[in-house]
N, C-alpha and C positions, 0 to 999 in steps of 0.2 A: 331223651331225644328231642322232646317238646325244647324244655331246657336250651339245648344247645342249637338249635333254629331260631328261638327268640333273640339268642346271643349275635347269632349272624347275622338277622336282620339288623338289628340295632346297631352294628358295627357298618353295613353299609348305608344304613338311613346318615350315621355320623359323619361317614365319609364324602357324602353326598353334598349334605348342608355345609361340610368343611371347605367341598371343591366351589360352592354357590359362594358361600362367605369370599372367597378369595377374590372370584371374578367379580363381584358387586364394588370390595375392598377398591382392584385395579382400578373397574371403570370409576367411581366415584374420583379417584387419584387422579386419573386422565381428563374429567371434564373438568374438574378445579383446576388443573392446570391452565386449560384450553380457557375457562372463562377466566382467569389472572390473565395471560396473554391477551384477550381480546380487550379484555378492562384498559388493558395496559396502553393498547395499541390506540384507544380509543379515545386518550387524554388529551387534552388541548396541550400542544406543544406552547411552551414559552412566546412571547410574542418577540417576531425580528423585528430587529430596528430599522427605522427608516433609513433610505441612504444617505440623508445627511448624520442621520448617527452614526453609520458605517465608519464615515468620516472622520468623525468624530474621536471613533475607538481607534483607529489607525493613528490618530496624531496623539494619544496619547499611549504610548508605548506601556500595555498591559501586560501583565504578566501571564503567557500565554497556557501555563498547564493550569491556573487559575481559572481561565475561560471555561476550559473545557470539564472543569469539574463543578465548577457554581453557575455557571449560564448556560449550559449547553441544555435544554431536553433530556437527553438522549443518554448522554454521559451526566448527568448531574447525581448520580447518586452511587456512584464506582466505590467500593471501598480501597483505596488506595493502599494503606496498610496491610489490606491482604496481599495487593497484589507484591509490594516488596518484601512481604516478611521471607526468610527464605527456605524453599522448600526442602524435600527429604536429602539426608542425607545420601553425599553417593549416588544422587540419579539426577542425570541429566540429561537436554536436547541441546542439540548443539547443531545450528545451522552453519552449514559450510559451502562455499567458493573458493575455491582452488585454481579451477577452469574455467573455461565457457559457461556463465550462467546466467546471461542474457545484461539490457542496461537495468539502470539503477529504477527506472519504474517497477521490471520483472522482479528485480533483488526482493525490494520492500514490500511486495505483496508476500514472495516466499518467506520471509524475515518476521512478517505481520500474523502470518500463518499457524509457522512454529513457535511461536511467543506464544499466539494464544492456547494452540497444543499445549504448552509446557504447562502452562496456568490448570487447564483441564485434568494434565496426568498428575499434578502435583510433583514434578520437575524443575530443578535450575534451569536456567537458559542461558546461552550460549554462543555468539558470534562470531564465526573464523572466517573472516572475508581477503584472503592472499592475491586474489586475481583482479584488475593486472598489480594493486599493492596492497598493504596492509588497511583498513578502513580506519583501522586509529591514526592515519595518514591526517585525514581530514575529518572526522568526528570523534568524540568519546562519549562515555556514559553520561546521562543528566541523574536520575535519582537511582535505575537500576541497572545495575552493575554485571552488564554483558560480555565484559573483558576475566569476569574470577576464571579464576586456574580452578580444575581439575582436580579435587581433594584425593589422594589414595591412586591416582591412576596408576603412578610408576614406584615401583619401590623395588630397593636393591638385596638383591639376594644377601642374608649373612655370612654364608658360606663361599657362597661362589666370586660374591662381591660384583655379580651383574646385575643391569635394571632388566626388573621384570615389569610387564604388565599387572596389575594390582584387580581391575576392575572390570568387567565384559564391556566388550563393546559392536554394537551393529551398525551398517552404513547402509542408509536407505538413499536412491536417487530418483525423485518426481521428478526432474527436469524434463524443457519438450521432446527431449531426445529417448527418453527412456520407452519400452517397451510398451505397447497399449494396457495387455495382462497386467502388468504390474501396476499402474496408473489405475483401472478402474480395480484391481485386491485392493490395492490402499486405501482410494474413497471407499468402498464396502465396509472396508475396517472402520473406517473411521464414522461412518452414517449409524451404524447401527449394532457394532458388538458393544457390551457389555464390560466387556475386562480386557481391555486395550494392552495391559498391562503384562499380561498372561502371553500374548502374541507377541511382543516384543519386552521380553524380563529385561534386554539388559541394562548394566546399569549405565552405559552412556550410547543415545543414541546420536550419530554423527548422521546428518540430513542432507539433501543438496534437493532444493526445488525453487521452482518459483510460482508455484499453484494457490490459489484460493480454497484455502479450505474450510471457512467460515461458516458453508448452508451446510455442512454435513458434521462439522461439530454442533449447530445449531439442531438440526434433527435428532442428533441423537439422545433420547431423551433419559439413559441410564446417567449422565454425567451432567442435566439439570442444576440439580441441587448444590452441585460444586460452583459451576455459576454462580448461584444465585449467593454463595460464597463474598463471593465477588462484587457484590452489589450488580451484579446485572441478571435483574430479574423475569427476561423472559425471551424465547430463542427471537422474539425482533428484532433485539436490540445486538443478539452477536451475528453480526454484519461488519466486513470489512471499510466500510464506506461508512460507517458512524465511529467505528473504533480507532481509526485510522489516525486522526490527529492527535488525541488524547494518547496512545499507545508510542508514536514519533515525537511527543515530548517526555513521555515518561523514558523511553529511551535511549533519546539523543540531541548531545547541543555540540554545536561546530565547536573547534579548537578556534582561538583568539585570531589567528590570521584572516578566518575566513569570515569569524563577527566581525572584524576591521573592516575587509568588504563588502559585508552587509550594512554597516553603516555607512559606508561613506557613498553608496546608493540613495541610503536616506536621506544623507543630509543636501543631494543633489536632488533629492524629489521634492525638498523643501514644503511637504505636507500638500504638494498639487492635486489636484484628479489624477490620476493616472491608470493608464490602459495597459495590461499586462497583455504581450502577446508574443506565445509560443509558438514554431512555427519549424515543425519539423520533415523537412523532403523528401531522405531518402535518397535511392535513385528514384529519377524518374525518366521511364523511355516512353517512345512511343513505339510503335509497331516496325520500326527500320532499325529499333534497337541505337536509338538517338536521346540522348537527354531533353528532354523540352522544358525547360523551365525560361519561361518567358516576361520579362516585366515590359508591358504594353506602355507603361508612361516614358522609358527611359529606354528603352529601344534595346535593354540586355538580352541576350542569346549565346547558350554554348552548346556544346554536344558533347554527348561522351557520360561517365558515371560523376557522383557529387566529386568533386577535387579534394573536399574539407575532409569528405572519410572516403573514401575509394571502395575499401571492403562493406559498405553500409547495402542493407536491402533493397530490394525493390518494392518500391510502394508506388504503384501508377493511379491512385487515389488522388496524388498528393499534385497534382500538374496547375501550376497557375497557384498553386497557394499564397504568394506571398504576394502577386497581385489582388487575389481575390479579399485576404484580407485587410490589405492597404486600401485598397479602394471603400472597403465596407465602413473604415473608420473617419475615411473624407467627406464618405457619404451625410454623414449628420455633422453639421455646423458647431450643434453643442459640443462637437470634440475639439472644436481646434487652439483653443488654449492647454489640450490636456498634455500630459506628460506623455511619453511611450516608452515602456520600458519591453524591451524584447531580448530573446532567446531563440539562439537557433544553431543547429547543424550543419549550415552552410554559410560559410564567410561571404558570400555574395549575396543572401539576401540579408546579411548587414548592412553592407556596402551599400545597398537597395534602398535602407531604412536610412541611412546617414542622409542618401542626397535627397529624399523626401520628406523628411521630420527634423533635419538641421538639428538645432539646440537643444529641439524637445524630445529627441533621443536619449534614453537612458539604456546604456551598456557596460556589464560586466567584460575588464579589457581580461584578453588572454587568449590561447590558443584552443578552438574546437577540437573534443576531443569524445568520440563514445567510449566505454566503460571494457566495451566488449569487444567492440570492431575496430575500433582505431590499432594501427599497428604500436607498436610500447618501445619505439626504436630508442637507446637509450632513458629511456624512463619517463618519456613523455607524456604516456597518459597518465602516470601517476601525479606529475607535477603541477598536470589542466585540470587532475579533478576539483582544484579551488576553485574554478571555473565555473564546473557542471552544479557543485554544492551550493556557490555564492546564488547561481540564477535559480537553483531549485525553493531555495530558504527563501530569497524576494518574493516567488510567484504566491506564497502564502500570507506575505507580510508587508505589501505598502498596492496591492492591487484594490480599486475601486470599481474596473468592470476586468474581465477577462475573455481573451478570445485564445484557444488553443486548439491543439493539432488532436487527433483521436489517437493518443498515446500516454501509457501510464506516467511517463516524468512530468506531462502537463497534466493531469487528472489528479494524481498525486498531489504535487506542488499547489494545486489549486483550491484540494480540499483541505487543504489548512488556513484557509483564509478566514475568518471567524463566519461570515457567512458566503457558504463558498458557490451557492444556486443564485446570489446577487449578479446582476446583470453579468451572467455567463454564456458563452456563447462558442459552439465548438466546428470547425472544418471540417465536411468529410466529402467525398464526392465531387468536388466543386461546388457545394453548397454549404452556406454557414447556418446553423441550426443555434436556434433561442435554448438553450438546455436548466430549468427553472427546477429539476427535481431527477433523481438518479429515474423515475418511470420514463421522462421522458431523453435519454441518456438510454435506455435501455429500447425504447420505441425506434430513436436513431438507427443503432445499432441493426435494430430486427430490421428495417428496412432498407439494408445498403449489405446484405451478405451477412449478418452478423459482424460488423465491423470490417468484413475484410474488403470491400469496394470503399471504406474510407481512408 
């Protein structure tokens, strides 16, 4: 009896030490984490160049996924070969547009999303953008290859001689239309299980969003170590807003038409200053349910919705924009030899910008067309989106200050400028804000409704 008590204590004293071992084991894993992240966060970033270096690297035409892996901070130590090697067999993510799913700012956040998901689950990844045309319209793959087919999906019965389905498939939809329930399951899912895998086995998931889901892969601390895979070694660094450029070259370069456009921008900027400035309206009413877009210098006034996109939203933020920011640019003398290159969704405040900036206008020619809202009468918007790509690709690549609208195609486009917090500067409210670092971009924001009074 003695005997067999000694036995039991000793088995829970082991037990005991086993469960103490484990939790010492966790926490000591957790603060090493915590103090690599803090070490990490805490390193002297790279030194920016002055802006006449800025200058400098703009006229000489770099080689820009280059940048983003040898000069960047931030991305400087990506292993790149991870990210193309290609992943399991038979299992992939596959972002899809069909429909409605918003402009091409909303797209590439969702697009930027599920790329980095795939990377996480050790999944292919997958492009299907049909709405309103094919995206290999106007871009293709640069180094990874977002267009492979489907290995095993379909295969044909031997007997029957019909194609079957080959492989599982599930369709998830984030878009903003989807259900609240399902929107916050999914970030739940994604912030903090463990086996992502287990909750969606199959082997092809078909996506449709346009969500940020960067802090909640970033939280989730069981899929770390895959990261750090990746040479990105600490959840700082997986942030939408540092991956962003480096991720939009690794995968995608305009088809030859639209680099023909992009150069010949260039060679019309002739390596000037130049001011990028986007400048996006919307409707804008007032209270009588009147358009008020007003240019005080030139005596312009209409009423009624924008002409250029009819079905476009209402954004009553945006009133006086294109005075507001004209005026801002007259205001300093050092601008008046600079170039202006602009973008907009309203043929009229082009029209605005010709009879004020004459020569030193730079404009992509063609018809204003959004992605989402423009009507597709005969194939219209498929054939402006040379358009929307030519001004998107500039706003990253010959801008020396930037002034833009508080929307993802100027935010976007702007953060691929090799230093994109370089005299930028953003509209919201009727006020122009110095924007020097995403805290203060995020300060903006807190203070005008969370962006929605801009």
């Amino acid at each position: 009896m003695i005997v067999r008590n000694t036995l039991c204590k000793r088995i829970i004293v082991g037990y005991v030490l086993f469960l103490i071992s484990v939790v010492l084991i966790w926490r000591h894993h957790e603060q090493s984490i915590r103090l690599e992240e803090e070490e990490d966060t805490l390193k002297p970033h790279l030194p920016i160049n002055s802006f006449q270096q800025t200058i400098k690297t703009l006229e000489h035409d770099v080689n820009r996924l280059d940048f983003w892996l040898k000069n960047n901070s931030r991305t400087i130590g990506i292993n790149l070969t991870a990210i193309l090697t290609r992943k399991r067999p038979n299992k992939y993510l596959v972002y899809v547009c069909h429909e409605n799913c918003g402009g091409w700012g909303d797209r590439l956040r969702g697009i930027m999303s599920l790329f980095m998901l795939s990377l996480m689950l050790d999944r292919n990844f997958r492009i299907e953008i049909t709405h309103p045309c094919n995206l290999t319209h106007v871009l293709r793959p640069n180094l990874y290859n977002w267009t492979q087919s489907i290995d095993g999906l379909v295969v044909v019965d031997p007997v029957t001689h019909r194609r079957r389905f080959n492989l599982t498939r599930k369709m998830l939809i984030t878009t903003a239309n989807a259900r609240e329930d399902v929107l916050k399951n999914v970030s739940k899912i994604l912030f903090s299980n463990k086996t992502i895998d287990s909750i969606w086995p199959e082997d092809v998931l078909y996506w449709a969003t346009n969500k940020d889901y960067f802090h909640q892969l970033a939280e989730n601390v069981f899929y770390r170590k895959k990261f750090k895979s990746y040479g990105i070694m600490t959840k700082y660094n997986i942030k939408l807003e540092i991956l962003f450029s480096l991720f939009y070259e690794i995968l995608f370069q305009p088809i030859q038409r639209i680099h023909e456009q992009i150069q010949q921008i260039k060679t019309q900027q002739q390596n000037q200053h130049t001011i990028c400035v986007q400048i996006r309206t919307g409707k804008l009413r007032t209270n009588k349910q009147t358009f008020d877009f007003i240019d005080l210098t030139f005596g312009f006034h209409f009423e009624g919705q924008n002409p250029t996109i009819p079905d476009d939203k209402l954004l009553p933020g945006r009133r006086n924009i294109s005075e507001s920011i004209f005026s801002f640019i007259d205001s300093n003398s050092s601008n008046k030899d600079s170039r202006i290159f602009l973008t907009t969704d309203n043929e009229q405040v082009y029209r605005d910008g010709q009879r004020r900036f004459g020569s030193r206008l730079l404009y992509v020619q063609g018809e204003i067309t959004h992605v989402d809202r423009s009507v597709n009468v005969d194939q219209k918007v498929c054939r402006e989106q040379d358009k929307l790509l030519t001004d998107f690709h500039l706003l990253g690549e010959i801008c020396h200050m930037s002034i833009i609208s508080n929307s993802g195609f100027g935010f976007w486009g702007n953060l691929r400028r090799f230093q994109p917090f370089e005299q930028l500067f953003v509209f919201c409210n009727g006020k122009i804000y110095k924007i020097e670092s995403m805290w203060h971009l995020y300060k903006m924001r807190e203070q005008n409704q969370h962006g929605e009074a801009c």
